[in-house]
TIKEBA-203092 format. One record per residue: x, y, z of N, C-alpha, C, CB in turn. Coordinates in steps of 0.2 Angstrom, whole numbers, padded with zeros to 4 digits, always signed. Glycine has a CB too. Example, Ala and Ser with C-alpha at 12.3 -4.5 7.8 and 13.67 -1.06 7.14 Angstrom:
// TIKEBA-203092
+0066-0028+0039+0062-0022+0039+0066-0016+0039+0057-0022+0045
+0064-0011+0035+0068-0005+0036+0064+0000+0039+0070-0003+0029
END
This chain:
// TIKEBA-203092
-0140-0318+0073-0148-0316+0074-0149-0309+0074-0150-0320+0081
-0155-0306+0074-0158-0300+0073-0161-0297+0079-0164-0300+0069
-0162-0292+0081-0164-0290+0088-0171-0291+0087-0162-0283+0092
-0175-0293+0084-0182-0296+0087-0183-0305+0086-0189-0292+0082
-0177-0307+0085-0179-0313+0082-0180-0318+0088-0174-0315+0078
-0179-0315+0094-0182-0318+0100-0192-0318+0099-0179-0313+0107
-0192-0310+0098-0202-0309+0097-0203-0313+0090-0204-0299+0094
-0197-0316+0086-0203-0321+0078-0201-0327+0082-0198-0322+0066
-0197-0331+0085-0197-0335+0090-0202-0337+0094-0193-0332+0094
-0206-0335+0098-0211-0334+0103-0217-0334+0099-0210-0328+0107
-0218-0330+0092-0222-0328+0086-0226-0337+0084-0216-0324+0078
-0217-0339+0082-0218-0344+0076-0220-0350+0082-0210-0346+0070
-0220-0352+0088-0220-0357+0091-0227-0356+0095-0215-0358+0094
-0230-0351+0095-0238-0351+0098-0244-0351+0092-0239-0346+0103
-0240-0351+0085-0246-0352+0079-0247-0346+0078-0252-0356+0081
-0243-0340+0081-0249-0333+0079-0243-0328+0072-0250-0325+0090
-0239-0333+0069-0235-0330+0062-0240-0332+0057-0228-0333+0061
-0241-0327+0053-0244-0330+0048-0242-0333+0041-0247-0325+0046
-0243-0334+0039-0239-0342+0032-0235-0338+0030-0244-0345+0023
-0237-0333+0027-0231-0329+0022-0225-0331+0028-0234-0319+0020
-0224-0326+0033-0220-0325+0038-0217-0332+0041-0224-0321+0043
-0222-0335+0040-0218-0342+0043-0214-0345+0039-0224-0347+0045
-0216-0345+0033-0210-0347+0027-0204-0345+0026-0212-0347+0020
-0205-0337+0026-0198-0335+0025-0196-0336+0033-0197-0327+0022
-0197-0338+0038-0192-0338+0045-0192-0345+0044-0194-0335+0053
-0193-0349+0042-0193-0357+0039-0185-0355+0034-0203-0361+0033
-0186-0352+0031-0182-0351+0024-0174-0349+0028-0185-0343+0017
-0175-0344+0033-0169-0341+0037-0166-0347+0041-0170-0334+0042
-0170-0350+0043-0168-0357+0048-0160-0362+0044-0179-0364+0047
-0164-0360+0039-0159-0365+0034-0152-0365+0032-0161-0366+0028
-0153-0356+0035-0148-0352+0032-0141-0350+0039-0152-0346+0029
-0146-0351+0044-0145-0348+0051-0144-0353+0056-0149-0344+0054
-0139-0355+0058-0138-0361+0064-0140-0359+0070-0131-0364+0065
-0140-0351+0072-0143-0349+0079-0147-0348+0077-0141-0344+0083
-0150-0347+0074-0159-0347+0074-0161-0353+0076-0163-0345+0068
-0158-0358+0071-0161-0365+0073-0162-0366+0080-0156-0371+0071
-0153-0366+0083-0152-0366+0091-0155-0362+0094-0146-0366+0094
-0159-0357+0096-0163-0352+0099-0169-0356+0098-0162-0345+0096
-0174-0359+0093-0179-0360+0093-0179-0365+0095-0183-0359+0089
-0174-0372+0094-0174-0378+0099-0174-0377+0106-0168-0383+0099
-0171-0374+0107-0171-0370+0115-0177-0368+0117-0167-0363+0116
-0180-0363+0114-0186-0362+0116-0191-0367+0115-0189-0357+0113
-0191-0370+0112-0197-0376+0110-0197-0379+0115-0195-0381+0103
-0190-0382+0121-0191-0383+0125-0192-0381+0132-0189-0386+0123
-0193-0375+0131-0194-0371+0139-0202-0371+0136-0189-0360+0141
-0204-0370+0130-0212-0366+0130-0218-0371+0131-0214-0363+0123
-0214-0376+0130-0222-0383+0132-0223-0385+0138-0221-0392+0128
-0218-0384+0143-0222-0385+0153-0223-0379+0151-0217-0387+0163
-0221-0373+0150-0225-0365+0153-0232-0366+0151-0223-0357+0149
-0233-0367+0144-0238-0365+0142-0245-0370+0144-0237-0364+0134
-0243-0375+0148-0247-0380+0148-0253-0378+0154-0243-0387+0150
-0253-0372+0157-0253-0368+0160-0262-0364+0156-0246-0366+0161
-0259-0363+0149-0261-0359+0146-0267-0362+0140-0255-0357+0142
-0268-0370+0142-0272-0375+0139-0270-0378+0134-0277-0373+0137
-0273-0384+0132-0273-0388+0128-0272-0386+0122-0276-0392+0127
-0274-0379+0120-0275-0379+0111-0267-0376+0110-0283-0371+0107
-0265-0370+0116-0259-0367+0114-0256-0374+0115-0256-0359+0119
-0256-0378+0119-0249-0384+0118-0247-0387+0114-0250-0389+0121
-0255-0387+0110-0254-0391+0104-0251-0387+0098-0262-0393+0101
-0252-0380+0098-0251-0375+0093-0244-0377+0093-0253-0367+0095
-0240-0378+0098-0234-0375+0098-0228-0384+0098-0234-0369+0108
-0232-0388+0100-0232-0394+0098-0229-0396+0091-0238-0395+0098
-0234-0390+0087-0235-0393+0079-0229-0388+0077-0243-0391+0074
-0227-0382+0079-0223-0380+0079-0215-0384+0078-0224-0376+0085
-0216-0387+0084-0213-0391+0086-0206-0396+0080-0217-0393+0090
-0214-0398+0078-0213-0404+0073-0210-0401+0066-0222-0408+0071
-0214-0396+0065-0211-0393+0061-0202-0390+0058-0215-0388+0062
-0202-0387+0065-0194-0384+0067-0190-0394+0065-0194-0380+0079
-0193-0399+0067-0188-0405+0068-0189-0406+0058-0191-0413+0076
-0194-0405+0055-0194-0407+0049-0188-0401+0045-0202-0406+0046
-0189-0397+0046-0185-0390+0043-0176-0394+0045-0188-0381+0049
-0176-0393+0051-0168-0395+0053-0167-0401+0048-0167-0399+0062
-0171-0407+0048-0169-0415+0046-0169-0412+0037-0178-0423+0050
-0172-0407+0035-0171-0406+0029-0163-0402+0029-0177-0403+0027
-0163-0399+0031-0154-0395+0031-0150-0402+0032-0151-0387+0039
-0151-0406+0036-0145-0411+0037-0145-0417+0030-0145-0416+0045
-0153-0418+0029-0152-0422+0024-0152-0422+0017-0155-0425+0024
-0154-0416+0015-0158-0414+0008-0149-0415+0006-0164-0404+0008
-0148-0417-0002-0142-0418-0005-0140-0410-0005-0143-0421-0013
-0135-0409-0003-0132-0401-0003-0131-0398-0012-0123-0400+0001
-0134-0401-0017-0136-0397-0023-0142-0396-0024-0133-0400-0029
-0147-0396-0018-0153-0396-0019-0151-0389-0014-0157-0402-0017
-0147-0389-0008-0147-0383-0004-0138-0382-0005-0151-0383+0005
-0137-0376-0010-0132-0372-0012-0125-0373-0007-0135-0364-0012
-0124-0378-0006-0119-0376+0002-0113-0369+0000-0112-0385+0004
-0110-0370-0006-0105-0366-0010-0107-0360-0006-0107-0366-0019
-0112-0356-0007-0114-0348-0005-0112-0349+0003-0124-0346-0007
-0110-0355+0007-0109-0354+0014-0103-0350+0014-0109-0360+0020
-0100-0352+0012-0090-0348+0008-0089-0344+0005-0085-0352+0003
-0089-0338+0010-0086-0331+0006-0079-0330+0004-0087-0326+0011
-0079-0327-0002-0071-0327-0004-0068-0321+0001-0071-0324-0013
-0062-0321+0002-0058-0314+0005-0058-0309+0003-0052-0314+0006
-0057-0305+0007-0057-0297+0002-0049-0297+0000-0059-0289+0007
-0049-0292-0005-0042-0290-0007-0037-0288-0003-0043-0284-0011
-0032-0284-0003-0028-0280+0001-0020-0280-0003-0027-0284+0009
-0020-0272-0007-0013-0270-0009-0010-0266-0005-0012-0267-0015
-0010-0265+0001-0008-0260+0004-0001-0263+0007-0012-0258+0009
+0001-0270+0010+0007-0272+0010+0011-0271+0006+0008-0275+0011
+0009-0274-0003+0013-0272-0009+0016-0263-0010+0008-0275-0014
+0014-0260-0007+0014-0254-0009+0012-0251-0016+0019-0253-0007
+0008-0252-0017+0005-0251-0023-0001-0248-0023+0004-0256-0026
+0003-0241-0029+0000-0236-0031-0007-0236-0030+0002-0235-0038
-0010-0228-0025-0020-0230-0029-0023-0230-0034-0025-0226-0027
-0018-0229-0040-0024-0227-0046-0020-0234-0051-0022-0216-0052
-0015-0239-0049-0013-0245-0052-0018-0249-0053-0009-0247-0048
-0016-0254-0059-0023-0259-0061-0024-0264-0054-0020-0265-0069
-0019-0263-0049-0021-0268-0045-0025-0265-0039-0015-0273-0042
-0023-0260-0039-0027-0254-0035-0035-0254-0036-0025-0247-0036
-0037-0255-0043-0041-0256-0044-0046-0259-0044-0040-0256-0046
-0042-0266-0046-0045-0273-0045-0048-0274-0039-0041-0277-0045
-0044-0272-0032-0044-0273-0028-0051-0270-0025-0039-0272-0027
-0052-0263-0026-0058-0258-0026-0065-0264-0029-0057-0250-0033
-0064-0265-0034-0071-0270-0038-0071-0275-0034-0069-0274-0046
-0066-0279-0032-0067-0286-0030-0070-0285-0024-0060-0291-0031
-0068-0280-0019-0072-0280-0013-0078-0277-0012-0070-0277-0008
-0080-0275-0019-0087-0273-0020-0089-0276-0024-0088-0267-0021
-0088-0282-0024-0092-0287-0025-0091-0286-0036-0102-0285-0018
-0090-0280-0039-0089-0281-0047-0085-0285-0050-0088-0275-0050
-0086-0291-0048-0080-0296-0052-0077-0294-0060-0084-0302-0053
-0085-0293-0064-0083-0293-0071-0078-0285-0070-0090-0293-0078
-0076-0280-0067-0071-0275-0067-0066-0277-0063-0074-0267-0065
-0065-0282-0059-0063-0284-0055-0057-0288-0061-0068-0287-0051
-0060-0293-0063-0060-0298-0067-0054-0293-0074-0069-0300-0068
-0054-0289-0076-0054-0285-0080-0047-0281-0078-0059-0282-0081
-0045-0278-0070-0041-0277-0068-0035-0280-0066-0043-0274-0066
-0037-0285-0065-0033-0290-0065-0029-0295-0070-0035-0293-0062
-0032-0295-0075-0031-0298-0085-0024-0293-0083-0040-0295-0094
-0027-0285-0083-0024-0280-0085-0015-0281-0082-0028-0274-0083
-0017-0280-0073-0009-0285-0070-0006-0290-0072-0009-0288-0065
-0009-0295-0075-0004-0303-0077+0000-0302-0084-0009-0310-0078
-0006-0299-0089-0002-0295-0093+0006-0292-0095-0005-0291-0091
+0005-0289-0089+0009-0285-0088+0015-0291-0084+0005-0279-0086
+0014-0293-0078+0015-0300-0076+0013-0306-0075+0017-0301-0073
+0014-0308-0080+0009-0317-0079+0014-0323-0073+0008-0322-0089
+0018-0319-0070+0018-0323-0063+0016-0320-0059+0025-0325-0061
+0010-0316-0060+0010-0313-0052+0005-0318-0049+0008-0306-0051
+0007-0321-0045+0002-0327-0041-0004-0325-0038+0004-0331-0034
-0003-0317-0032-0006-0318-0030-0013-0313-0033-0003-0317-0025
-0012-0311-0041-0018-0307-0045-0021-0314-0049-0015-0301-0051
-0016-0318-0048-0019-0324-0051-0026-0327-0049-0015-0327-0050
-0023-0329-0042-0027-0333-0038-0033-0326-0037-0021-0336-0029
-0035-0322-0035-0040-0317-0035-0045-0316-0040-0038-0313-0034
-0041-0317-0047-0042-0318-0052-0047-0323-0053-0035-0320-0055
-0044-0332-0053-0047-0336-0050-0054-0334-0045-0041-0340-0047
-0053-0332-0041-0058-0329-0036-0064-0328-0039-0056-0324-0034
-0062-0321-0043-0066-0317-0045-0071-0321-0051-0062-0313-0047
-0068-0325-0054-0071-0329-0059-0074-0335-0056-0067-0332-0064
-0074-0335-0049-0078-0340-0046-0086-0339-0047-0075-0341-0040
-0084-0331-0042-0093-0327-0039-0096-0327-0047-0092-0317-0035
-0091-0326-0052-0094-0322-0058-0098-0329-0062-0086-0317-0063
-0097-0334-0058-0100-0341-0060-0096-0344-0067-0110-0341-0061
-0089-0341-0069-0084-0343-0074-0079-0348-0072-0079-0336-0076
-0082-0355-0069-0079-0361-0067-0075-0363-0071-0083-0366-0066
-0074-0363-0076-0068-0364-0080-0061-0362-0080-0070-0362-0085
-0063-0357-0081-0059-0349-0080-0055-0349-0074-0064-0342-0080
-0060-0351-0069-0058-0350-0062-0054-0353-0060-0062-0351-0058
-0055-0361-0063-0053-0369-0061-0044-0367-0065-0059-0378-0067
-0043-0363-0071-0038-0363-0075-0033-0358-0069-0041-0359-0084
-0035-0354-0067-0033-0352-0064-0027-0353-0058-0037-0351-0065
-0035-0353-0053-0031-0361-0047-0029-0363-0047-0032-0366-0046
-0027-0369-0054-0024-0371-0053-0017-0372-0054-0027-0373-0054
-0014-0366-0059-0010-0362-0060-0006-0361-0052-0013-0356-0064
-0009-0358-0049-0008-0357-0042-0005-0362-0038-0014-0355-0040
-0009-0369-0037-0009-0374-0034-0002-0378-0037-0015-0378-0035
-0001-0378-0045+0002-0380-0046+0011-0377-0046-0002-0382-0050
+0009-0372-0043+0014-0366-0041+0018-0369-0034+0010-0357-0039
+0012-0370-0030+0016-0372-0023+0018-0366-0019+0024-0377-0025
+0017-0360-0020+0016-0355-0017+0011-0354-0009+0013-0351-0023
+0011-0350-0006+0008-0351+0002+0000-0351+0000+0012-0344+0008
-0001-0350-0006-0009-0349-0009-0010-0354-0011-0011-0345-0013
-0007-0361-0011-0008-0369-0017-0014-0371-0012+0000-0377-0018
-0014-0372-0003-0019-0374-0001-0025-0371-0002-0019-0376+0004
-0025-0363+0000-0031-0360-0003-0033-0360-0010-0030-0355-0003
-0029-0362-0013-0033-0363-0022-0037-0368-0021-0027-0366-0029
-0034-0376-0017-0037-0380-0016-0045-0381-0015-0035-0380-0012
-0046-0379-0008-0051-0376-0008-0057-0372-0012-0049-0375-0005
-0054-0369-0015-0060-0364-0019-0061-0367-0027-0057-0355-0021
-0055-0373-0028-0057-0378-0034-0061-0383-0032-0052-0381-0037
-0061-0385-0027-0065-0389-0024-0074-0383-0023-0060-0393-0016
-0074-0380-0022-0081-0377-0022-0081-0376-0031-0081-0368-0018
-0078-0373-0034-0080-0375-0041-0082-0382-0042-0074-0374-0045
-0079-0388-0041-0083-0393-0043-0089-0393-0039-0079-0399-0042
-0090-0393-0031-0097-0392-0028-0102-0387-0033-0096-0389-0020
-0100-0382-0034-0107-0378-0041-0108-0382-0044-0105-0372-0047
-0103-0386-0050-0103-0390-0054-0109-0397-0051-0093-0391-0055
-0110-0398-0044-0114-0406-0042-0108-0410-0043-0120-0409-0049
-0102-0409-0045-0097-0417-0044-0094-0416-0036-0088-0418-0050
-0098-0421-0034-0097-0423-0026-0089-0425-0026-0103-0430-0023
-0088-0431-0031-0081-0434-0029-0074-0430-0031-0080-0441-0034
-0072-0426-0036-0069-0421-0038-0069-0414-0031-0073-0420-0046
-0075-0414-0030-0076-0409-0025-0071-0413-0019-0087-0407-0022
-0072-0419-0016-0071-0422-0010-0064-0421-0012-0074-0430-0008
-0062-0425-0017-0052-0425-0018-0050-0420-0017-0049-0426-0025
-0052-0414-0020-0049-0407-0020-0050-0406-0011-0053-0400-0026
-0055-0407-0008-0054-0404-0002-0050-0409+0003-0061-0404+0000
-0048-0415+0001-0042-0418+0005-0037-0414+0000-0041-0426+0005
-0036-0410-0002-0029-0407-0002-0028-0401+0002-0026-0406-0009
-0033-0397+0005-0031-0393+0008-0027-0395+0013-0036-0391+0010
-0021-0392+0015-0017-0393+0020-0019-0391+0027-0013-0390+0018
-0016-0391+0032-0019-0391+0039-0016-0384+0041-0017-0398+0043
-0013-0382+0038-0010-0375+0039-0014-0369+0034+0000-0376+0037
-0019-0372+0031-0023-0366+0026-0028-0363+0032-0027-0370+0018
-0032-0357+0030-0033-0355+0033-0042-0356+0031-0030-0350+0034
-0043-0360+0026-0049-0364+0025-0049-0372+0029-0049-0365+0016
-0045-0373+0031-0043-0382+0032-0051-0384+0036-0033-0384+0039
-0052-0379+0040-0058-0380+0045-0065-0382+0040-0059-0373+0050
-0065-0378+0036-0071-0375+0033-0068-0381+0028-0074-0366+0031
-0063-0384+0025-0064-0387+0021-0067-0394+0023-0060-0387+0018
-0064-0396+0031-0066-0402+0037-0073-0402+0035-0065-0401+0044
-0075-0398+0036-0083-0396+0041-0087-0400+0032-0085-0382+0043
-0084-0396+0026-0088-0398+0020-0087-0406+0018-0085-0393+0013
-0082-0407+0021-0081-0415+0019-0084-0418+0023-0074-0418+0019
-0086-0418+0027-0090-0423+0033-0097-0419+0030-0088-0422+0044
-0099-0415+0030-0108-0414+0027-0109-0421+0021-0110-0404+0021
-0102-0418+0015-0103-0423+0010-0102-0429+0012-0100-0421+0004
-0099-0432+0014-0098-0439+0016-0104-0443+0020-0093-0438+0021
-0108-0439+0022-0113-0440+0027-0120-0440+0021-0114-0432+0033
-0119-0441+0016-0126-0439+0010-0125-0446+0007-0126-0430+0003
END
């Protein structure tokens, strides 16, 4: 949450936000689970205060109300290719500094791009590593990564699964991020399979829980 988002809070529930403003903190709602839980909270402290305050504000804040329960019932039901789930999962950042490897190295590189978000140089520095070693798993799998954000699901999936199919301490994490490739893709069942293979020791296993019960639930 934002430090005024208490003041769009208090804004949006007594009717005094205007449309524009109201849509986009409708739009964040969707995005923001404490927002949600902050304005249910409030929704219910503000209707005995305000009753105080008359009928119209009660009502104002009423409709408010209704609104906030339409918005939620839409995040839990709306099919999750209607709302992006994929973008909730951020890929990791890089890190060569355990490898000890050079700063001006292609992986040193890579590494630079991929946490600043430039896949396609990203993408490019890494070709350049495998290249050179095409067992290296872990340019691989980042590799994979990188061709995720860069929306190259093919590419990505090829990857991966290279990785997975390695058995390396990164196969559950490939997992996972092939399974978000299928969810871009809309194949719910392909998405679900891959996500029962995340193992329980991966450091996705939670967030892969969390995705399988949304989709299970539609």
């Amino acid at each position: 949450m934002q430090e005024n988002d208490h003041t769009l809070v208090a804004r949006y529930l007594t009717g005094e936000m205007p449309p524009e403003a109201r849509k986009a903190f409708e739009e964040r709602m969707l995005a923001e689970p404490r927002l949600r839980e902050a304005l249910e909270s409030a929704a219910g402290r503000y209707v005995p205060h305000l009753r105080r305050s008359g009928r119209q504000m009660v009502q104002r804040v009423f409709i408010a109300a209704v609104t906030l329960a339409v918005v939620v019932a839409l995040l839990l039901y709306i099919s999750p290719w209607k709302h992006d789930v994929s973008k909730q999962f951020t890929v990791p950042e890089m890190s060569y500094l355990a490898r000890g490897t050079p700063a001006d190295s292609s992986l040193a590189q890579a590494v630079r791009s991929f946490n600043r978000r430039h896949y396609p140089q990203a993408i490019a520095s890494l070709t350049a590593v495998l290249n050179h070693d095409p067992g290296d798993t872990y340019a691989r799998y980042f590799r994979g990564l990188a061709y995720l954000e860069n929306k190259e699901i093919t590419r990505s999936r090829a990857d991966l699964h290279t990785v997975y199919d390695g058995g390396s301490t990164l196969a559950p994490e490939s997992a996972f991020y092939i399974a978000l490739g299928y969810l871009k893709e809309h194949n719910r069942d392909k998405c679900l399979e891959w996500l029962t293979r995340v193992s329980k020791n991966a450091e996705n296993y939670k967030r892969a829980q969390q995705l399988q019960q949304s989709l299970r639930s539609k």
